[in-house]
C-alpha positions in Angstrom: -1.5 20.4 0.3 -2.9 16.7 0.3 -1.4 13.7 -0.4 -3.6 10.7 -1.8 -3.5 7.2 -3.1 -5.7 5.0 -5.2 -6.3 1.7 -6.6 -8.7 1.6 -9.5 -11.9 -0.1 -10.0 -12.1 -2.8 -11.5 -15.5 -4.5 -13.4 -18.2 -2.9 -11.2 -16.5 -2.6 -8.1 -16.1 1.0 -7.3 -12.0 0.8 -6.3 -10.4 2.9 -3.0 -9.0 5.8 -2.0 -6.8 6.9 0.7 -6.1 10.7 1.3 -4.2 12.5 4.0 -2.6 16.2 4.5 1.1 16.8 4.6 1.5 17.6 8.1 1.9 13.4 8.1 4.1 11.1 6.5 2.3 7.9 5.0 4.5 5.1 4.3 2.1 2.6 2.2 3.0 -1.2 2.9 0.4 -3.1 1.1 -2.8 -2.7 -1.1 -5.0 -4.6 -3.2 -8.3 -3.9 -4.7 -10.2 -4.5 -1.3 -7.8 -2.6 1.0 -5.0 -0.2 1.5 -2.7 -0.7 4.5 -0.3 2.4 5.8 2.2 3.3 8.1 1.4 7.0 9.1 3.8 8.5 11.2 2.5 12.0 12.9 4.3 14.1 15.8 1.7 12.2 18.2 3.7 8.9 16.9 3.2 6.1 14.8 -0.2 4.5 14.1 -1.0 1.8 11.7 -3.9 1.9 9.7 
């Protein structure tokens, strides 16, 4: 299984995506329509992305 996250376009921008599998745990902590910004936390530790 996948997990995923998306903002939407909006006017002619073509909007972002974020997906991940489910061996991770993704804590989101901020988006806007230029950027998505996560917390993924994974047996190898914590990474921000």
């Amino acid at each position: 299984m996948y997990g995923y996250f998306a903002v939407d376009s909006e006017g002619l921008s073509g909007g972002v995506g974020l997906f991940w599998t489910t061996d991770v745990n993704v804590d989101l902590l901020h988006y806007s329509k230029s950027h998505i910004d996560v917390r993924v936390n994974s047996k190898e530790g914590d990474t921000r992305s």
